[in-house]
N, C-alpha and C positions, 0 to 999 in steps of 0.2 A: 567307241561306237563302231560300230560293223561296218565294211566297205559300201557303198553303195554299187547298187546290182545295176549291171550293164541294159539301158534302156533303148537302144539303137536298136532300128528294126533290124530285125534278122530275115538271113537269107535262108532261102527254102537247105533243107538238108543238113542245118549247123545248130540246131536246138528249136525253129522257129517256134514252135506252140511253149516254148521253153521263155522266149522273150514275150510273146504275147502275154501268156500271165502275169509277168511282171510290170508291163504297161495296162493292164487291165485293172494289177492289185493295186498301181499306184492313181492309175485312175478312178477305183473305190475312193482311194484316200483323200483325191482332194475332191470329192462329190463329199466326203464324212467330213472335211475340214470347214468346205464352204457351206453345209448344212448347218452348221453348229455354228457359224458367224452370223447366218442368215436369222435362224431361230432365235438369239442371245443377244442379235441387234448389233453385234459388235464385229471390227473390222477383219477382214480374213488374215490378213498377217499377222493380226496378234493371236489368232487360234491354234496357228500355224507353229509360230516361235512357242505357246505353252505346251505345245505337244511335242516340240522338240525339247525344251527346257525339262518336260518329264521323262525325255528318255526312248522317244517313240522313234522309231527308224524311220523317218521321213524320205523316200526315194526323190532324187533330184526332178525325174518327170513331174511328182506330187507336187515340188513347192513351184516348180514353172507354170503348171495348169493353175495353180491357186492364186499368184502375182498376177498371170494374166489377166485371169477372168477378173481379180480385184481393180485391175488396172484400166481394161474395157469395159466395166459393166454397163454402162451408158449407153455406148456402143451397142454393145451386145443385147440389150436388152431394147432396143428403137428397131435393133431386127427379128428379134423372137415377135415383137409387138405386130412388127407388118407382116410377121408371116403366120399369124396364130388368129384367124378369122373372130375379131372382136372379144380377145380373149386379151386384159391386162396384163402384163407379168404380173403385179402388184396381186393380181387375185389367181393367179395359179396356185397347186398348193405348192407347195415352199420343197418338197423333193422332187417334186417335177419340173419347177423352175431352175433348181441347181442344175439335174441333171441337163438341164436344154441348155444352160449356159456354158458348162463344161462340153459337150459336144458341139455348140457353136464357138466355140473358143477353136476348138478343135480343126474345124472346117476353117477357120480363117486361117489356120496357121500350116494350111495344105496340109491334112491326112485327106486321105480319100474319102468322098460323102460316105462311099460302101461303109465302109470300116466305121467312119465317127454315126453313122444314126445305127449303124447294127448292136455298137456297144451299148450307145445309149437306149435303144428301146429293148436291150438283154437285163442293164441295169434299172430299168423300170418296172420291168417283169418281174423282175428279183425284190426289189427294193419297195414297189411302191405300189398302186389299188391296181384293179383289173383292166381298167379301161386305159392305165397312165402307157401302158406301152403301145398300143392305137394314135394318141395322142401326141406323143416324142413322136411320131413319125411320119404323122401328119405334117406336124410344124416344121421338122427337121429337112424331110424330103422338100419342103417350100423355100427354105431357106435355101438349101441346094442348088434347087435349081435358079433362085436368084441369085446367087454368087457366082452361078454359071454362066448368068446372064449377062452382067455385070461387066464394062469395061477392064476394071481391074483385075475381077473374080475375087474381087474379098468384101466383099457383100453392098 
């Protein structure tokens, strides 16, 4: 298996657009991991382990963003709920859900709001209808500023 690519932010001058897509590419992966649990009803670590077990270079950001979110989703999803004006997760569609949870995952785990809702409403654009990256950033930016708000700042 191939080394696992260095995921530590990079500093200006040293490759950084070089590190960004590799936290970006590994951030596809676990949006593609936990899509496929969510869709198939089944748990994200076992999506995770058959795509490693086939062979798939899983980057180590990939499987922490996927345990996380598997491991908060409750969490996570009691704060997309209050910050998404009467909108269920349960009736999101299902790549706009992932993507909000992987970008709140994100925000809890201190990236800069800049960075985690710019990713996620780049990955919506890309990924999902016309209106979904309006949407991710709607709720994203809400979320933000209540974890801003927030004694702890983790939402």
């Amino acid at each position: 298996m191939a080394p696992e690519p260095d995921l530590a932010p990079a500093r200006r001058g040293s490759g950084a657009s070089t590190g960004h897509r590799r936290r970006r590419h590994a951030r596809r992966l676990a949006i593609e991991i936990l899509y496929q649990a969510d869709v198939m009803t089944r748990a994200p670590r076992e999506v995770l382990d058959e795509w490693t077990n086939a062979g798939r270079s899983i980057p180590t950001y990939t499987t922490e963003l996927v345990r996380a979110v598997e491991g908060g989703t409750a969490d996570i999803d009691r704060t997309l709920e209050a910050n998404s004006e009467e909108w269920p997760v349960h009736r999101m569609a299902t790549l706009d859900r992932t993507i909000l949870r992987v970008a709140c995952q994100e925000l809890r785990a201190g990236l800069p709001p800049a960075v985690a809702i710019n990713e996620a409403v780049e990955a919506a654009n890309e990924l999902s209808s016309d209106d979904s990256g309006r949407f991710i950033n709607g709720v994203l930016g809400k979320v933000a500023r209540d974890m801003a708000g927030s004694p702890s700042g983790s939402g």
